[in-house]
Structure formats: structure tokens, C-alpha cells
N, C-alpha and C positions, 0 to 999 in steps of 0.2 A: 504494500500500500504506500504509494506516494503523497496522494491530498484527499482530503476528506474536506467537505463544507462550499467547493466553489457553486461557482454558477456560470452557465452556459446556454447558449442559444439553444431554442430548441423547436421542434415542429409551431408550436403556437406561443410562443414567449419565449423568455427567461425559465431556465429551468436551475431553482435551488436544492443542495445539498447532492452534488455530482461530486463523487470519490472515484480517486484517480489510481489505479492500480499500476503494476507493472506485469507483464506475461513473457516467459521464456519459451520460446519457439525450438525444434527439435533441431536446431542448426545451431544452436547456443546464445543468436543472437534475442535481444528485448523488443519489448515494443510498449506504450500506453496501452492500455484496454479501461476506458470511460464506463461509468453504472451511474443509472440516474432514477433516482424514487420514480415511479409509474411506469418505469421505458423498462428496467434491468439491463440487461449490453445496451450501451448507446451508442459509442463510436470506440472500433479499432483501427488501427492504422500502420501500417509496416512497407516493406519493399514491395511486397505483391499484390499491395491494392490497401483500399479504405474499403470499410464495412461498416456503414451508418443508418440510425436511425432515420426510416423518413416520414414516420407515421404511427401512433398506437393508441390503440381505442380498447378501453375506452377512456383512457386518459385524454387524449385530443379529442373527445368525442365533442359535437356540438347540438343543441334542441332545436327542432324545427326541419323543415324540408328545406333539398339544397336551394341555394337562390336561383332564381329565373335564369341567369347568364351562363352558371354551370350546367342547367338544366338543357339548354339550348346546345351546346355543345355536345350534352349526349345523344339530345336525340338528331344532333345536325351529322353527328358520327353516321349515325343507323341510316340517315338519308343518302349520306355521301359513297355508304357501303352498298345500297341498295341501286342508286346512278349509274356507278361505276358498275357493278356485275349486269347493269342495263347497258352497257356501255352510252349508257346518256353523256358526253363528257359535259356537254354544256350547264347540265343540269350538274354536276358534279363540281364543277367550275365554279357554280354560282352558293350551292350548297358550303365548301370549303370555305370560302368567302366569308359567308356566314359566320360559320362555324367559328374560323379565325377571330370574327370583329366578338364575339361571343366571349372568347379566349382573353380577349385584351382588355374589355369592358370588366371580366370578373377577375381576372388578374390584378387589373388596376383600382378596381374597388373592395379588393379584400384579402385577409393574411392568407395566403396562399402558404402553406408549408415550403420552404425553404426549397426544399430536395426533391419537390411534385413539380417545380416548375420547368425543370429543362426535361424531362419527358414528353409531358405536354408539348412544349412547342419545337422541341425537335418534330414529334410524330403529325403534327400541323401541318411543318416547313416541308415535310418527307411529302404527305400529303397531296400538295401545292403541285409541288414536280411530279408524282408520276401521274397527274391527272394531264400537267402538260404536256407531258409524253408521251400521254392515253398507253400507259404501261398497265396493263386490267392487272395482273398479279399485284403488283407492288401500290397500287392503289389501294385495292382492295384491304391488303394486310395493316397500307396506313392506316385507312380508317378505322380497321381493327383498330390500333397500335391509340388511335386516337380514344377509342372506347373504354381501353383498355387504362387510358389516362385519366379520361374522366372518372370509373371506378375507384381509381385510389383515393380520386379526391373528395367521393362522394361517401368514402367508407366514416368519414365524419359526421354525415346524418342519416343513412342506413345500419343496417343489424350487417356484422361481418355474413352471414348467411345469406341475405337476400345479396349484397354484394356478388358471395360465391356463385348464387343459383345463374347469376347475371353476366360473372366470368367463362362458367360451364358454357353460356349462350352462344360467347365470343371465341370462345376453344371450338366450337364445334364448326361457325362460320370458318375461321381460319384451316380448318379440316376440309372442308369445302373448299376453299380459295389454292391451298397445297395442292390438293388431291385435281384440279380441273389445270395445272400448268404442272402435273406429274410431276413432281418434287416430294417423290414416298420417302426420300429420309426423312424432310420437314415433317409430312405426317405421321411418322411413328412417334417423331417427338411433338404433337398435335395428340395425339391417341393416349400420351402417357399422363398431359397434361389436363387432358380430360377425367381420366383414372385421378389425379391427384384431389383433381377439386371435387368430383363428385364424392371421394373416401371424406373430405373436410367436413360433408353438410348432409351428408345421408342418413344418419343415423339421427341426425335432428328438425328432419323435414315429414310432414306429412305422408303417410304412403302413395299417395295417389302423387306428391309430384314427383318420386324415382319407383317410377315400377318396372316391373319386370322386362319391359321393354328396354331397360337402359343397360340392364346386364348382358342380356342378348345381342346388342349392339355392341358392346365393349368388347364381348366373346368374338365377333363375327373381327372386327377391326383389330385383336391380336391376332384371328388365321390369317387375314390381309397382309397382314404387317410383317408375319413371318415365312409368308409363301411372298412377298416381296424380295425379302433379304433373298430368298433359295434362289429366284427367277433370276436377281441380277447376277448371280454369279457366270448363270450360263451365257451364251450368245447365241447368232442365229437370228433369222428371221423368225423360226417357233416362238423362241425364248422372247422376243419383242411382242409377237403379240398375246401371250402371255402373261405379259409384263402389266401391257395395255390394259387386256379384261380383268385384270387383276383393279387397275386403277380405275378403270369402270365402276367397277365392284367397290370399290371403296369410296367411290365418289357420290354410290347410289347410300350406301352408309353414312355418310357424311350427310347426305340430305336429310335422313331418317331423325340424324341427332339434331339438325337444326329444328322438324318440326316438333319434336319430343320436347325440347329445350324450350320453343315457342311455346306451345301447350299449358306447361307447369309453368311458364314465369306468368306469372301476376304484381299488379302495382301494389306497394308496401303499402301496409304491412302484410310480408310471408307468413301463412301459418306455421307456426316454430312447435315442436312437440317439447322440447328442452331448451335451453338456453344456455348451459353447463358446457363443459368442456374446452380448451385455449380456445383464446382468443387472437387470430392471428391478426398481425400488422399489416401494412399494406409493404 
């Protein structure tokens, strides 16, 4: 232990009584390692990177529904994802646009967490360009990428759950968006990250919104995932189309989870059966 009592910046203020440790790495060198009341690790820091708090609820938690500006971003996300796989660009164009002035308005009229901000508008700026590019994949996954922004920052007036239920939504578009520019590495790690968020919220959701359906589809998208790995080993024209029906196949799954995904989400508040178990950060 090096300090005990400071104070440091943190997701929504000043954060008091942050004690300063020291941590021996297996190469013999140190490093800080920060703890702060509400957070526990709040920042470490060494040669190989920083590892900081950017968010935790419900110590950052705030009352009330998010404001209108962030609200507009989300759902100008969902519009600009839905343009784009229109290949509308115009409408895509005009939506980003939006979405952008939305970004700026709530940026600039409120404490935005320190470390939420250059996500956001990196996945904006990403946005912006591949819509001028009319690049369908890499738009698409902006807008993802933008969705995906707006969730962290929304996880301050939602239940980490309904957040989750809402990440699952966006795991499964991006399953979609890999799976139609055949990119099966991206989707196995798409497949996994579905598997992660669903394991976070299943046990405390309603039955009816993870039923049976969702296991079958999880089931069906590891035999894809690993009759992919097999197929690319070989070559051949067989082995490509193969390859193909294969991504067919998992593209027709990918849809299944977005309609599954659509189905169960409903606007907050989620039926929760429990409330119990971590609570994860953003």
C-alpha cells in the first residue's frame, strides 16, 4: 500500500478515499493498481496497457429516463443500421447526420463519463465514412458500434439487464452483418459473444423472453461455427461451396436471432424475476 485517502476523477465526479496500492507483475517489475469505494479496481497501469474504470452502476447510476439527445442517438443508431442494410445511403446520410448533431447536443449539455466519450464518437466518425463509401459491411457494424455506444451510456438509467437483453439484440444484428460479407471468423466471435450475454441475464429474465428457441439456435450456430473451421481447411471448388451453404446457413440463423431478440425486447421496465447476482460495468 502506497496512499490511502486521495481523491481522483472519476466516471461522475471527484471520487474520495482512493488507496493506492502497489502490484508485482511475474517479470518482477511494479506497477500502481488504484481501488476506489463503489468502483473496487479503478485504474491499472503498466507497459502493456491501462485498464480503467469507465463506468459502474450502481454507483454512477442516475433516476429518470435517459434525456431526449441520448435517446435520439439510439434510436438514430437503429435507423442508420436499418438504411444502410437498405442500402438507402441517402437516407443513411441524412440519419448519421442526425444522429451526430444528437451526439454533440448531449455531449455538450451533460457529464458524459470521461472514458464513454471517445467511443462514441470515434464509432460516429467510422460511421460518417463508410456510409460515404457506401461500404454496406463496415457501415453497418458502425452503426452497430454506435449502438453499442449508446448502451454504455444508457446503462446509467436502465437495469444492467434490460441493457444486456439490448446488447444480445446488437450481437445478433452484427451476426447478421459478418455472416452476409462471409467473414465466419468475425462470427464465431459474434456466436461467442452472444453465448456471453445471454449466460449474464438468463437466469434473471422471464421464461418466455429466453426460451427454448434460443438454445436451439446457439446449438445450431456452434455446428456452423465448427463445420466452418473443418471446411476452411480444405480447398477446391467443393470445399467453397460448402463453405458458402454453410454461410447461408448461418446467415438464415442469424436472422432467426434477430427476430427472437426483437420479440423479447420490450421498453423498460424488463420483467426481472431476481435482481441479485454482479452487477456488471459497462
Amino acid at each position: 500500500m502506497k496512499t490511502i485517502g486521495k481523491k481522483m476523477a472519476g466516471p461522475s465526479g471527484p471520487v474520495q478515499g482512493v488507496m493506492v496500492g502497489e502490484e508485482l507483475h511475474d517479470d518482477g517489475k511494479t506497477s500502481d493498481k488504484v481501488f476506489a469505494p463503489g468502483y473496487g479496481e479503478f485504474l491499472t497501469q503498466d507497459q502493456d496497457g491501462i485498464e480503467a474504470m469507465a463506468l459502474a452502476v450502481p454507483t454512477d447510476a442516475l433516476k429518470g429516463p435517459p434525456p431526449a439527445d441520448l435517446e435520439n442517438v439510439s434510436s438514430g443508431a437503429d435507423e442508420a443500421f436499418d438504411a444502410v442494410r437498405s442500402r438507402d445511403w441517402k437516407a443513411a446520410a441524412t440519419t448519421g447526420d442526425a444522429l451526430s448533431g444528437g451526439w454533440d447536443a448531449y455531449s455538450n449539455g451533460s457529464d458524459v463519463p470521461p472514458r464513454l466519450r471517445p467511443p462514441m464518437t470515434s464509432a460516429i466518425v467510422g460511421l460518417g465514412k463508410a456510409v460515404t463509401a457506401r461500404d454496406e459491411h463496415e457501415a453497418a457494424s458502425a452503426a452497430i458500434d454506435v449502438a453499442q455506444a449508446a448502451l454504455d451510456l444508457e446503462l446509467r438509467y436502465w437495469t444492467p439487464d434490460q441493457i444486456d437483453l439490448r446488447r444480445f439484440e446488437l450481437w445478433a444484428r452484427q451476426t447478421v452483418v459478418d455472416t452476409a460479407a462471409k467473414q465466419l471468423g468475425a462470427v464465431s466471435g459474434d456466436v461467442a459473444c452472444l453465448e456471453w450475454t445471454r449466460d449474464r441475464i438468463a437466469d434473471r429474465l422471464a421464461p418466455a423472453d429466453f426460451s427454448q428457441s434460443t438454445a436451439s439456435c446457439l446449438r445450431f450456430a456452434k455446428r456452423s461455427r465448427q463445420g466452418s473451421r473443418q471446411g476452411a481447411r480444405g480447398g477446391g471448388t467443393r470445399s467453397r461451396h460448402r463453405r458458402l451453404a454453410r454461410a447461408r446457413s448461418l446467415s438464415r440463423f442469424a436472422q432467426l436471432f434477430v427476430m427472437l431478440s426483437s420479440s423479447v425486447r420490450s421498453e423498460p421496465p424488463v420483467t426481472v424475476i431476481s435482481s441479485t447476482g454482479p452487477t456488471p460495468g459497462a
